[in-house]
C-alpha distance (Angstrom), angle and dihedral (degrees) to the residues before:
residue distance angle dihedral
X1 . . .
X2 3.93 . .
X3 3.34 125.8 .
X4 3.89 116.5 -155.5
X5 4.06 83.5 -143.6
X6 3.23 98.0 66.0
X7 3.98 100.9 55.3
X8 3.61 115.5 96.7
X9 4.00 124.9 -161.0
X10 3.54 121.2 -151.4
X11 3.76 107.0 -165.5
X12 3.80 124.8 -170.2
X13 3.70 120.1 -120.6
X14 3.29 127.0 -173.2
X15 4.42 119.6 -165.2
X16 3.14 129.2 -156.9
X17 3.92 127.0 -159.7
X18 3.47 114.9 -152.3
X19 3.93 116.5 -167.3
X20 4.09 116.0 -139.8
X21 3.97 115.4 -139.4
X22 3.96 107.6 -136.0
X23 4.17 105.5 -128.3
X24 4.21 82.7 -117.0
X25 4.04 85.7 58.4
X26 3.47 91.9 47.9
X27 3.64 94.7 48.5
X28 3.53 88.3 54.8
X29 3.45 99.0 54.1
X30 3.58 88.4 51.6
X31 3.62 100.0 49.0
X32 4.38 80.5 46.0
X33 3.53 83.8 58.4
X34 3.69 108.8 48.5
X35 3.59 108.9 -98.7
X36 3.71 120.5 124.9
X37 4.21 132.0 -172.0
X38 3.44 114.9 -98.1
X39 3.97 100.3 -165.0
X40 3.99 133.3 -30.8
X41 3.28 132.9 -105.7
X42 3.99 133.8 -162.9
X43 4.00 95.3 -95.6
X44 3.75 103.7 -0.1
X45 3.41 132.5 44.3
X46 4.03 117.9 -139.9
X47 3.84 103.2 -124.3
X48 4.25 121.6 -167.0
X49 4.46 119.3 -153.1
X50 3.78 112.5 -161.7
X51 3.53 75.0 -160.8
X52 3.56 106.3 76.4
X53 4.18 91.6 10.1
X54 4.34 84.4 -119.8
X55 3.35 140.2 129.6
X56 4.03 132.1 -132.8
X57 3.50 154.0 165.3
X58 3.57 124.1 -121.7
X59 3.57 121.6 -171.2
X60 3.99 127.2 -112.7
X61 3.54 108.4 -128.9
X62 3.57 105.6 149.0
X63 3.71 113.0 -142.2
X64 3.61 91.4 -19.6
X65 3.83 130.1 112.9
X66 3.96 127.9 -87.4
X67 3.89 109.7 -136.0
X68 3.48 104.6 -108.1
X69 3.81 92.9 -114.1
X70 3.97 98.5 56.1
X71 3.68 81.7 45.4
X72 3.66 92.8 64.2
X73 3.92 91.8 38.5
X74 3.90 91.0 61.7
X75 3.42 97.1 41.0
X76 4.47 86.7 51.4
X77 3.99 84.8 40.2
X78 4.37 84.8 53.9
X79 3.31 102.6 41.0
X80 3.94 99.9 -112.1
């Protein structure tokens, strides 16, 4: 006779760690890469890559951190 107490279930996991770019580290890797800020706006500021010849907004957050998925649409929009 079974008891349902005494089964045990392993179960795979698998975690990922995803680092978070601060918006100063991003700006630095833009300014590493070329791009320069064409004018400011009240939340975003208008950025400008040589690299890909395109313009885009990045956000101001101050020292907070850039979701990881505008993150990776800057960095597309610049080139890097």
């Amino acid at each position: 006779m079974h008891n349902s107490n005494d089964c045990v279930t392993f179960v795979d996991v698998k975690i990922e760690i995803i680092e978070v770019m601060k918006t100063s580290e991003l700006t630095a890797a833009l300014l590493n890469a070329g791009c320069y800020i064409l004018r400011n706006g009240s939340r975003h500021d208008i950025w400008f890559s040589p690299i890909t010849n395109c313009k885009f907004p990045v956000p101001r957050h101050g020292a907070k951190e850039i979701p990881k998925g505008t993150e990776k649409s800057i960095k597309k929009q610049a080139g890097i």
